[in-house]
TIVOLUM-676842 format. One record per atom (N, C-alpha, C): x, y, z; residue in one letter. Coordinates in steps of 0.1 Angstrom, whole numbers, padded with zeros to 4 digits, always signed. Layout:
N
XYZA;...
END
This chain:
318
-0269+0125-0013X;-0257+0118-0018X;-0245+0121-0008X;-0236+0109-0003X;-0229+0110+0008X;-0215+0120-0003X;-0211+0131+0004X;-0202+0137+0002X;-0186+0130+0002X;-0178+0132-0009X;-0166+0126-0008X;-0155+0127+0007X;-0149+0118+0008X;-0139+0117+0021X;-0127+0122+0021X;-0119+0128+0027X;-0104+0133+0025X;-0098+0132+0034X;-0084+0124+0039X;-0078+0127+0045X;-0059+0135+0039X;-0060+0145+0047X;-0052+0152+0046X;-0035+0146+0052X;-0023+0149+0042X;-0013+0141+0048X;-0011+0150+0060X;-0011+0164+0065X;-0005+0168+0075X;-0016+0162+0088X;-0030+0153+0085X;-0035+0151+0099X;-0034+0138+0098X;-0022+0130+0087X;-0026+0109+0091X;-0020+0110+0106X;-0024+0097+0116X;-0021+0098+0125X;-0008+0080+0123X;+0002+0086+0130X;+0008+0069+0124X;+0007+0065+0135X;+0014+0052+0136X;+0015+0044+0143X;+0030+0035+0147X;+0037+0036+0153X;+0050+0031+0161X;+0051+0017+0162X;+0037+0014+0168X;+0036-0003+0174X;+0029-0014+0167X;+0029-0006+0151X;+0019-0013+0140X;+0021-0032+0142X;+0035-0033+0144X;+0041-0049+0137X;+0046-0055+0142X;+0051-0066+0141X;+0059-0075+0153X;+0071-0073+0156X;+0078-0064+0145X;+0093-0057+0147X;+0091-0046+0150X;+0082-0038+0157X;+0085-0026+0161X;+0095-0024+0171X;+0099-0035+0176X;+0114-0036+0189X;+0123-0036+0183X;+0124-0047+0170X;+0136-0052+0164X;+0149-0036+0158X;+0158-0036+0163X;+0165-0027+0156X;+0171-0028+0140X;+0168-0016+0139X;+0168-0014+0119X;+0154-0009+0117X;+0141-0018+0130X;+0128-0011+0124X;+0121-0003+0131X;+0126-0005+0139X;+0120+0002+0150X;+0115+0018+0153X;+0116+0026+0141X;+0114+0041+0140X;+0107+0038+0129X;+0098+0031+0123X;+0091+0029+0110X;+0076+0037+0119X;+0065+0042+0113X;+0055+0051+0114X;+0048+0040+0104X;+0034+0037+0108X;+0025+0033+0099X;+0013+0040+0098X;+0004+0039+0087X;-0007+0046+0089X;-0017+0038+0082X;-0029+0040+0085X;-0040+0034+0082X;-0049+0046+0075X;-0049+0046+0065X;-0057+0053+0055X;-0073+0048+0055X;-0077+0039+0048X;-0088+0037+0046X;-0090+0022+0049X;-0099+0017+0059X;-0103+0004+0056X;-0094+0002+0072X;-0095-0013+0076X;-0089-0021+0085X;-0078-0018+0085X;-0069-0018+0073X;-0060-0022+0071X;-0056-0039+0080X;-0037-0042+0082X;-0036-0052+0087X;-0028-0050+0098X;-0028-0040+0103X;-0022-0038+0119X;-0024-0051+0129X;-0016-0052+0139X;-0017-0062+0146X;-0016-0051+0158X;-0016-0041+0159X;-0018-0035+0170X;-0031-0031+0172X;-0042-0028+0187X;-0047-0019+0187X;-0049-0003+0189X;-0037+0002+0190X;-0030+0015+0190X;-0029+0024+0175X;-0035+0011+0163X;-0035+0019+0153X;-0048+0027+0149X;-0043+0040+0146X;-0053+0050+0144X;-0065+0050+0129X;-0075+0043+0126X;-0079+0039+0117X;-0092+0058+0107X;-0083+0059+0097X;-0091+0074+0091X;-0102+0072+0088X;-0105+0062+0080X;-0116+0061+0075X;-0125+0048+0077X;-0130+0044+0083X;-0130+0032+0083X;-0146+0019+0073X;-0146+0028+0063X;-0154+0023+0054X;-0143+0015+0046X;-0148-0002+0040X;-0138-0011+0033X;-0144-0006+0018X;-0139-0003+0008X;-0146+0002-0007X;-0142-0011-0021X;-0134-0021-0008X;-0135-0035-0015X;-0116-0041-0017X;-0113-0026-0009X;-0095-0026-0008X;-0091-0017+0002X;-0078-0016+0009X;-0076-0007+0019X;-0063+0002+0014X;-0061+0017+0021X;-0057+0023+0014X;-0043+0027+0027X;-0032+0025+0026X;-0025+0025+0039X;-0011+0038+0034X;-0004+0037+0047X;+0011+0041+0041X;+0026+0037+0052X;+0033+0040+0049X;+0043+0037+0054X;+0053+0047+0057X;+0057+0053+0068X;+0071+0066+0066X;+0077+0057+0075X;+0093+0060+0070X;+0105+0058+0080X;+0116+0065+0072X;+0124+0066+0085X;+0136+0078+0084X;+0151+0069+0077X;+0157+0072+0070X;+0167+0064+0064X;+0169+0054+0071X;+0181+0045+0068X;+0183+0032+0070X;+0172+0025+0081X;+0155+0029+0081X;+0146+0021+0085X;+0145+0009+0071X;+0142+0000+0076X;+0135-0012+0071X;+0121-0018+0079X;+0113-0020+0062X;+0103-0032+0071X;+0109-0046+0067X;+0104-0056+0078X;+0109-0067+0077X;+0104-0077+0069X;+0105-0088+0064X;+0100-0100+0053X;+0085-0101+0058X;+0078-0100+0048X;+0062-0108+0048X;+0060-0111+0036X;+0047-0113+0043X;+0040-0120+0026X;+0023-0116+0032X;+0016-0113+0022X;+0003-0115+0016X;-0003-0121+0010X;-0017-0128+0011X;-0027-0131+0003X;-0033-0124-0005X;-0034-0115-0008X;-0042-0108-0016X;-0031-0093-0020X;-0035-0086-0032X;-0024-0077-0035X;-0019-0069-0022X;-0009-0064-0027X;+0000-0053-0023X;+0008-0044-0031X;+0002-0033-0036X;+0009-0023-0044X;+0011-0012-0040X;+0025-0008-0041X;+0030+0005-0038X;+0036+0014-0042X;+0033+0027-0044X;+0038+0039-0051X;+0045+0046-0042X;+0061+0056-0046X;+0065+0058-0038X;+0061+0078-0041X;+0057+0079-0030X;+0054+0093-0024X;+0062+0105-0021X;+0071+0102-0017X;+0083+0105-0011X;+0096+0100-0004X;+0112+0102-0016X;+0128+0096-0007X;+0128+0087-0019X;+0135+0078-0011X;+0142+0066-0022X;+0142+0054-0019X;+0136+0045-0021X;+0134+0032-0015X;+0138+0018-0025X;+0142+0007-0012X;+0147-0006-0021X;+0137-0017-0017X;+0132-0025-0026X;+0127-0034-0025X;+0128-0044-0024X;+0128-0055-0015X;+0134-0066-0020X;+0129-0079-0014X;+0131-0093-0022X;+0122-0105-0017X;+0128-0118-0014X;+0118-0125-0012X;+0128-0140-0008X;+0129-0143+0005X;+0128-0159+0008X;+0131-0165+0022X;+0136-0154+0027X;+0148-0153+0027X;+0162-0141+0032X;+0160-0126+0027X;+0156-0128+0015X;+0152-0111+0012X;+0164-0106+0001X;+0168-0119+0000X;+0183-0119-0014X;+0177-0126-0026X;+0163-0127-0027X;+0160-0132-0043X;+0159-0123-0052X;+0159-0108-0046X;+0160-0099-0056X;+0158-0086-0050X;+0162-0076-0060X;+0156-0066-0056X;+0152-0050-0065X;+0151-0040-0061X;+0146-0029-0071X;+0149-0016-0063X;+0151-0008-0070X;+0150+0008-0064X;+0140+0015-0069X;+0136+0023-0061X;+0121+0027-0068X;+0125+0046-0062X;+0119+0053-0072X;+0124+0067-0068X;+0107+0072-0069X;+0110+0086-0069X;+0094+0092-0061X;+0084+0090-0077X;+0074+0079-0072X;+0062+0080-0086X;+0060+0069-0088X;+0073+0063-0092X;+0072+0048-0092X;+0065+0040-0089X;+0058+0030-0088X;+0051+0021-0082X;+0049+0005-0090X;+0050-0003-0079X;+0053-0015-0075X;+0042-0025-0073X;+0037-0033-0084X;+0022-0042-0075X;+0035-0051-0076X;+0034-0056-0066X;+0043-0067-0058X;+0036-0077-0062X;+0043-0090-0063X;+0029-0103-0068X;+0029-0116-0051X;+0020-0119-0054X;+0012-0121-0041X;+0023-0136-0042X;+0022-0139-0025X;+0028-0155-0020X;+0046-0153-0023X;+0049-0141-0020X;+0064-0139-0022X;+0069-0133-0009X;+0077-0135-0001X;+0083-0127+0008X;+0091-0113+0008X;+0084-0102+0009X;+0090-0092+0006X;+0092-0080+0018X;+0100-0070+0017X;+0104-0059+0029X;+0109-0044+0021X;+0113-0037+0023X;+0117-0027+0019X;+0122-0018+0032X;+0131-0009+0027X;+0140+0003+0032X;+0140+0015+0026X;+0139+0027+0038X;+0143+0040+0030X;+0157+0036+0028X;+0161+0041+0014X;+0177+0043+0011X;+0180+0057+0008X;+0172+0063+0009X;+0172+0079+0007X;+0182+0087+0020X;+0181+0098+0020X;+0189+0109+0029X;+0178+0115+0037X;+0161+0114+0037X;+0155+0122+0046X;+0144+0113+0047X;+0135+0115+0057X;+0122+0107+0060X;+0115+0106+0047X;+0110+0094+0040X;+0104+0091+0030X;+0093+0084+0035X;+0076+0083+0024X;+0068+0075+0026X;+0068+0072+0009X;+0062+0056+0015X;+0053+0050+0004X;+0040+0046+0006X;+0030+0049-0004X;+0013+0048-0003X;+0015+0028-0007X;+0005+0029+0002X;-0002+0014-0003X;-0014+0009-0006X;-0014+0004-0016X;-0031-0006-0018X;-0030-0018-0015X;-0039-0023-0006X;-0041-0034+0000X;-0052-0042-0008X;-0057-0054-0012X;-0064-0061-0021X;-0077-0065-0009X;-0089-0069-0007X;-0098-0073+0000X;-0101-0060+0010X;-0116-0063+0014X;-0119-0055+0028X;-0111-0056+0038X;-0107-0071+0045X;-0101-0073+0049X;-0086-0074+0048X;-0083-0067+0039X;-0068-0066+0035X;-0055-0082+0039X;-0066-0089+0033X;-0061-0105+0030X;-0056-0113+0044X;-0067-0114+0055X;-0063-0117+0065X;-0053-0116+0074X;-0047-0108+0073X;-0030-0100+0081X;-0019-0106+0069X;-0009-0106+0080X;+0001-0103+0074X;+0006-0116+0080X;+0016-0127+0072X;+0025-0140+0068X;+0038-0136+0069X;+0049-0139+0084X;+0061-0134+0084X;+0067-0145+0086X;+0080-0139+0080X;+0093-0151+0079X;+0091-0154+0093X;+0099-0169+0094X;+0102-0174+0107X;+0111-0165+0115X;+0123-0158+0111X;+0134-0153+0120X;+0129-0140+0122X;+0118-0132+0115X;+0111-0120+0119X;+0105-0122+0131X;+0099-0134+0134X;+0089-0134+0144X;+0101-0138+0154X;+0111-0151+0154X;+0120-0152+0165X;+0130-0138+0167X;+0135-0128+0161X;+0140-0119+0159X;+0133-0107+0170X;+0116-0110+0168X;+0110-0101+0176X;+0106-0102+0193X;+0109-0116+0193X;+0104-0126+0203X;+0122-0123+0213X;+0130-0119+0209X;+0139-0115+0213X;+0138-0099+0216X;+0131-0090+0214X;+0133-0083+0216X;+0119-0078+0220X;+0114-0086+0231X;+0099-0083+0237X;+0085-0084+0232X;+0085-0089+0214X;+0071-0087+0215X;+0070-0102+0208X;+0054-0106+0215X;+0052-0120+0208X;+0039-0117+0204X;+0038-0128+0191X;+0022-0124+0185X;+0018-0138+0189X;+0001-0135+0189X;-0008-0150+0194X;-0012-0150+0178X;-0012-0165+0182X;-0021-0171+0166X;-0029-0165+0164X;-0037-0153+0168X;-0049-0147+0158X;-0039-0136+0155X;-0029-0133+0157X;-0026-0118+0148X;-0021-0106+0158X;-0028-0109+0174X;-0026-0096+0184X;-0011-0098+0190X;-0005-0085+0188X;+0007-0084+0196X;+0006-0085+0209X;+0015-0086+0214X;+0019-0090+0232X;+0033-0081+0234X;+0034-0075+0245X;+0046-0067+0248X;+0055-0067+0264X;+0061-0079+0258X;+0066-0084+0272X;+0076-0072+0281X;+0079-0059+0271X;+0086-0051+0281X;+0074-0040+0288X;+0063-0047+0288X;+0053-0038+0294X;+0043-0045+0303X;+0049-0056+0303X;+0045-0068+0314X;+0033-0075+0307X;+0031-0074+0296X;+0022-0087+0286X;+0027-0095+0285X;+0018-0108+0288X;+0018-0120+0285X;+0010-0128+0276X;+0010-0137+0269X;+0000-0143+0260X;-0008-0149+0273X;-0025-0145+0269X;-0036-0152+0280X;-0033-0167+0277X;-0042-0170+0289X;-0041-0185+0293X;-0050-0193+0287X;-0046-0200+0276X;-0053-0206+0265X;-0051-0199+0251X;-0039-0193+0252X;-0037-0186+0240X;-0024-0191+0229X;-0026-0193+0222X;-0014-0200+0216X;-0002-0191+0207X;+0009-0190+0206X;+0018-0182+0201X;+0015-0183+0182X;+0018-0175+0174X;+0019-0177+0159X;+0029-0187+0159X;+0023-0195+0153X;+0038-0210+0149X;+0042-0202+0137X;+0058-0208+0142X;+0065-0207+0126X;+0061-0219+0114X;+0061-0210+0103X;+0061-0215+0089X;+0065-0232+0091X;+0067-0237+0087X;+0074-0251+0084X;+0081-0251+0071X;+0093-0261+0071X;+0103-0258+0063X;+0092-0266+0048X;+0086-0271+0044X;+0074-0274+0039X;+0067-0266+0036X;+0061-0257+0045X;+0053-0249+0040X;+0059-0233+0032X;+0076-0235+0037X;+0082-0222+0032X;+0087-0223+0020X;+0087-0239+0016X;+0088-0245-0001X;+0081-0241-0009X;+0070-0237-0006X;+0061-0235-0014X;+0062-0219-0018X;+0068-0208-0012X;+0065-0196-0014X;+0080-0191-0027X;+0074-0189-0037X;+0083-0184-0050X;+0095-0177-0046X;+0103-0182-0049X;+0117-0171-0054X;+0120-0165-0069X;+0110-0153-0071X;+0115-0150-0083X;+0128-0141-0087X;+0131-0140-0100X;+0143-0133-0104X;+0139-0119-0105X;+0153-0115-0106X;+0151-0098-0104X;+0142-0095-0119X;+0149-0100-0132X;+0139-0103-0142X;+0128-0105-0142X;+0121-0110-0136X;+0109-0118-0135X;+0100-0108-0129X;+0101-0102-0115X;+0098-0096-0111X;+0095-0076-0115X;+0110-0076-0121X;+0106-0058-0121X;+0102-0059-0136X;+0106-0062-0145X;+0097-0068-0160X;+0083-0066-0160X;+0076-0074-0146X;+0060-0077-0152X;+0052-0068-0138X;+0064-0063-0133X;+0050-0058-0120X;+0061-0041-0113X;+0073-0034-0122X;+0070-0022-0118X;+0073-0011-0129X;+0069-0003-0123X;+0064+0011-0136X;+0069+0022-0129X;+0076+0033-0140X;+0083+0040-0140X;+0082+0053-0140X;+0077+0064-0133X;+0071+0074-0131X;+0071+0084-0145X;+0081+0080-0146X;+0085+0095-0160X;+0081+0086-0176X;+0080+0073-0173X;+0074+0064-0183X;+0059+0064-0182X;+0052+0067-0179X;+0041+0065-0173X;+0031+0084-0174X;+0045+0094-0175X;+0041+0104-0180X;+0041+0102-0194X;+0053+0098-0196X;+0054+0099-0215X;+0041+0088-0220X;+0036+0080-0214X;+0022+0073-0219X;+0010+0082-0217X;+0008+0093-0211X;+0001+0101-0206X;-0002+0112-0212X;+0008+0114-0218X;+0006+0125-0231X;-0002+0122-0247X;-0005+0106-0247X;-0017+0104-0256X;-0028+0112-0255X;-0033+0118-0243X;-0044+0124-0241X;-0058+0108-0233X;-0049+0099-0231X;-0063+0086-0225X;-0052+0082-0211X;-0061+0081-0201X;-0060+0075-0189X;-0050+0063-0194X;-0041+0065-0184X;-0031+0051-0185X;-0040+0044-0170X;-0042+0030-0179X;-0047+0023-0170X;-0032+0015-0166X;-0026+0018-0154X;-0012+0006-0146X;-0014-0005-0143X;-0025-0009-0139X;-0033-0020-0130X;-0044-0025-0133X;-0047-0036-0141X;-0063-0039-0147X;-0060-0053-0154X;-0074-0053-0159X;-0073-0064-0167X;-0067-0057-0181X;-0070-0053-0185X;-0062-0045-0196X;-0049-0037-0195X;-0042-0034-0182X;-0032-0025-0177X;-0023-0028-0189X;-0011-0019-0186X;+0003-0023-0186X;+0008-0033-0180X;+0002-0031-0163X;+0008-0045-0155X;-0007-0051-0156X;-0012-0061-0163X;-0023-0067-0162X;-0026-0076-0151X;-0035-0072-0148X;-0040-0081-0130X;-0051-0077-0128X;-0056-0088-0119X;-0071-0087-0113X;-0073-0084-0100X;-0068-0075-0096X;-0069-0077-0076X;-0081-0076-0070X;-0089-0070-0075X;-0100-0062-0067X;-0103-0048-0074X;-0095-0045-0077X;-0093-0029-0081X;-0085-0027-0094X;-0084-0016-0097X;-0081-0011-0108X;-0077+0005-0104X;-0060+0005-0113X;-0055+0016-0105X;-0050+0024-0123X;-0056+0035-0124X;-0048+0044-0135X;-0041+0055-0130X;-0034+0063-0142X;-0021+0076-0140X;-0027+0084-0149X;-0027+0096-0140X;-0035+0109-0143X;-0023+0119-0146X;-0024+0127-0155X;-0017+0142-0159X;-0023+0152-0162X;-0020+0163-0162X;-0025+0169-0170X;-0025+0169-0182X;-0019+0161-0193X;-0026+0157-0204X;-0035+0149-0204X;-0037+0144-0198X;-0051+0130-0201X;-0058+0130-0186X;-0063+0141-0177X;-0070+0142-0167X;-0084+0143-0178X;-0096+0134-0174X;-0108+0138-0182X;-0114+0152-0179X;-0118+0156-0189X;-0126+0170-0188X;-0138+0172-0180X;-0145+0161-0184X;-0162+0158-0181X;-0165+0151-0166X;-0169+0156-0159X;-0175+0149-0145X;-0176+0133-0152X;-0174+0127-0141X;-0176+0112-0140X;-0186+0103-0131X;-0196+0093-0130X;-0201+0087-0120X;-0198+0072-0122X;-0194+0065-0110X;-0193+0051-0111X;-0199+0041-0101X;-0206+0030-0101X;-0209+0020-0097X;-0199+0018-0085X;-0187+0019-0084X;-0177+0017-0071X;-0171+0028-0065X;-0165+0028-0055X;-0157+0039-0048X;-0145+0040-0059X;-0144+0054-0058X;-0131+0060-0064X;-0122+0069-0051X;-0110+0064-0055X;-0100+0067-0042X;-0087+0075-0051X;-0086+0087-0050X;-0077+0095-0057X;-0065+0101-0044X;-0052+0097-0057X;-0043+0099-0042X;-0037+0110-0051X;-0028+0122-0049X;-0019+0132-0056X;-0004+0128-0056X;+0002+0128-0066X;+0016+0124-0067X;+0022+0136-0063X;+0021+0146-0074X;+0028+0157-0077X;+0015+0166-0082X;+0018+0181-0074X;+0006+0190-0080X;-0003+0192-0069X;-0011+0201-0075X;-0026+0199-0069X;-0036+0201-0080X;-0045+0195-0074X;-0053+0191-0079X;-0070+0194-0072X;-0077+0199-0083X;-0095+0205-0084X;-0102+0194-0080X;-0113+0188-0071X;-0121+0177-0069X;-0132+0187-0069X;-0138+0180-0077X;-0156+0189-0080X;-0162+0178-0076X;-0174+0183-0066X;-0187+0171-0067X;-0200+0178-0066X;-0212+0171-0070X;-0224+0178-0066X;-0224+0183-0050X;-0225+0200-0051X;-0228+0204-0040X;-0210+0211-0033X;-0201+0207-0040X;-0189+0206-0029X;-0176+0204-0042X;-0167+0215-0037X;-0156+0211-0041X;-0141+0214-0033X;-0129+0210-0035X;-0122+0213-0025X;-0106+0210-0030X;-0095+0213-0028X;-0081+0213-0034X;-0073+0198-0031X;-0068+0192-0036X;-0056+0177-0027X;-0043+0181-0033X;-0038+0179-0026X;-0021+0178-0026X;-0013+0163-0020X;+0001+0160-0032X;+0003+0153-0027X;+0003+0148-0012X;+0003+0132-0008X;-0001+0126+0004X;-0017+0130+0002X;-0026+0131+0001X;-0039+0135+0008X;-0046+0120+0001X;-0051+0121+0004X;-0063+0109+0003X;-0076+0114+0004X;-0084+0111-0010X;-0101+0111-0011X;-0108+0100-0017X;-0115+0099-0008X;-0125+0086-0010X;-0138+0092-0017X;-0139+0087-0030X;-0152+0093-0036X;-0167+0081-0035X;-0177+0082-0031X;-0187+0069-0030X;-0191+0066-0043X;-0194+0053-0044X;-0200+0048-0057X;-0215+0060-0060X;-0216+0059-0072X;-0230+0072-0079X;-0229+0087-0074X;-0216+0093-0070X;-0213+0105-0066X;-0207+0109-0080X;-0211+0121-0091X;-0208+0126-0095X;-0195+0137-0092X;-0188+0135-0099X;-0172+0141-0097X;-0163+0146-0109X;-0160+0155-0107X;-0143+0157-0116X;-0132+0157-0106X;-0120+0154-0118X;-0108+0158-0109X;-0100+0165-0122X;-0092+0175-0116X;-0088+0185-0128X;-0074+0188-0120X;-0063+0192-0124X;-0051+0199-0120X;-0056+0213-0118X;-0050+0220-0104X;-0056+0231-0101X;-0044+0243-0099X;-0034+0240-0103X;-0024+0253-0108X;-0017+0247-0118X;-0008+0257-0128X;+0003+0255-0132X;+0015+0244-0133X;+0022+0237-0139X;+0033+0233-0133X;+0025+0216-0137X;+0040+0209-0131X;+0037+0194-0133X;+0026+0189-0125X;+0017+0179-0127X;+0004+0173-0120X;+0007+0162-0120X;+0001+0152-0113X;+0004+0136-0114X;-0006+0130-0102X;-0014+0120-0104X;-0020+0111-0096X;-0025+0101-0102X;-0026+0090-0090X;-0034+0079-0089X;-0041+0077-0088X;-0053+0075-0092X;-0069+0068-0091X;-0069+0056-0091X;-0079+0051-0082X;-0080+0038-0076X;-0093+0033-0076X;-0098+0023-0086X;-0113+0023-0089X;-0115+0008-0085X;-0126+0006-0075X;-0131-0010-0072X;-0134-0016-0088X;-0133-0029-0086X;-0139-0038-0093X;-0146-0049-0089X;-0156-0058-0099X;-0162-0067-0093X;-0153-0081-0089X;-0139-0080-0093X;-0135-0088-0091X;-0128-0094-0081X;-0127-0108-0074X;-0126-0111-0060X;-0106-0109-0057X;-0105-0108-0042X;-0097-0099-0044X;-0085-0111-0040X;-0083-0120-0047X;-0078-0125-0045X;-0058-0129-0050X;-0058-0138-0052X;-0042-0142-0059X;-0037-0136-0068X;-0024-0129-0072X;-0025-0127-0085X;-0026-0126-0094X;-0033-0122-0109X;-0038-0131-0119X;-0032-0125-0130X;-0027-0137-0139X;-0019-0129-0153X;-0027-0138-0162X;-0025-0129-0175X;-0036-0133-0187X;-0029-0130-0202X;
END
């Protein structure tokens, strides 16, 4: 039986040149990382940890205060928990349809076909963890029009399949290569402006809320067909404490991906066991026998991230 996976936060390797604004100023000091899976980098410079897909990808994001990332959108989910600092969320054509502050624990499934970005608003380098929906983490990434002309001004151009180009390094798009068209004002009709209502209501959850559910003594499922935020992405994401961490080893049919909020935390498996701390990331394989237990004193908190059979597609409410 293949042995569980860990990556440690002091060895992610990021990435500088992940996106199409990595020139644009405001983003330009953003750090990406590739956790598990493809992710959707448009660079080949990004450092990939793990590179088995377990049916979703497991990513993150650091940047130093007033960094921003810029407007996109996704096909398939995008949910984010914040790890570390203080961060603002926010969506829309323009990125004025709304927005949220999210503090450390919190987490965000963002709902798919909306344009969204976020900023540290905090005082020190912050990251947020991400779950990506599909193997392929929903065919890249869908940017606003003025992101891509924004970047196109400041050296870098993407080709219609997704690869950057860096004209302050003497890249050119090859010969027969065509540039990413912008959106059409048609096709940018179609993408939702929801209300700040609408939005933090049905899709974010509140770290210290999410404890006080937690002290039932049963897994808070966040993310499910049964969640609190009910959805179908691909996956299924619960909140661990030390009141309702299960006792009993566990085996499952899908990969289990355990991230640490706060604490550390005991990972038992046949043959092997070993400590996580916030940032760390473990990939446990489907039919791998496992616990996970809080391994000192003091507050505990994590995320577990369990596949499902379900395709990983559009949002789905029920």
């Amino acid at each position: 039986m293949t042995a569980p996976q860990v990556v440690r936060y002091g060895d992610l390797v990021p990435c500088k040149t992940a996106f199409i604004d990595a020139h644009t100023p405001g983003s330009d000091q953003k750090e990406n990382f590739t956790i598990i899976g493809g992710g959707v980098s448009e660079s080949p410079d990004q450092h990939v940890h793990i590179r088995d897909t377990p049916g979703f990808n497991i990513g993150a994001a650091g940047q130093p205060p007033k960094c921003r990332n810029s407007l996109h959108s996704h096909r398939t989910a995008e949910v984010f928990f914040v790890l570390s600092g203080r961060w603002r969320f926010f969506w829309g054509r323009w990125g004025n349809a709304g927005d949220v502050v999210l503090e450390e624990g919190d987490i965000f499934n963002i709902p798919t076909g909306i344009f969204r970005g976020f900023e540290n608003i905090g005082t020190d380098y912050g990251m947020i963890m991400a779950i990506l929906g599909g193997d392929d983490a929903g065919g890249g990434v869908i940017w606003a029009p003025q992101v891509i002309e924004d970047a196109r001004a400041h050296g870098l151009v993407l080709s219609e399949a997704g690869k950057l180009y860096d004209t302050k390094q003497g890249q050119s798009l090859p010969e027969g290569v065509a540039p990413m068209p912008l959106l059409t004002e048609e096709q940018l009709s179609t993408y939702p402006e929801p209300s700040p209502m609408q939005v933090i209501g049905g899709h974010v959850r509140r770290y210290w809320d999410m404890v006080a559910l937690a002290r039932s003594g049963d897994p808070v499922t966040v993310i499910g067909e049964t969640g609190i935020m009910r959805d179908k992405p691909g996956f299924e994401v619960t909140f661990l404490t030390r009141a309702n961490a299960p006792a009993a080893p566990e085996t499952r049919d899908h990969a289990t991906v355990l991230m640490p909020v706060r604490g550390h935390w005991r990972l038992d498996w046949d043959g092997g066991t070993t400590a996580l701390a916030p940032g760390d990331t473990a990939l446990v394989p489907p039919g791998q026998s496992h616990s996970i237990t809080p391994a000192m004193s003091g507050e505990a908190a994590l995320y577990r991230v369990i596949g499902t059979d379900d395709p990983a597609g559009a949002t789905w409410r029920g």
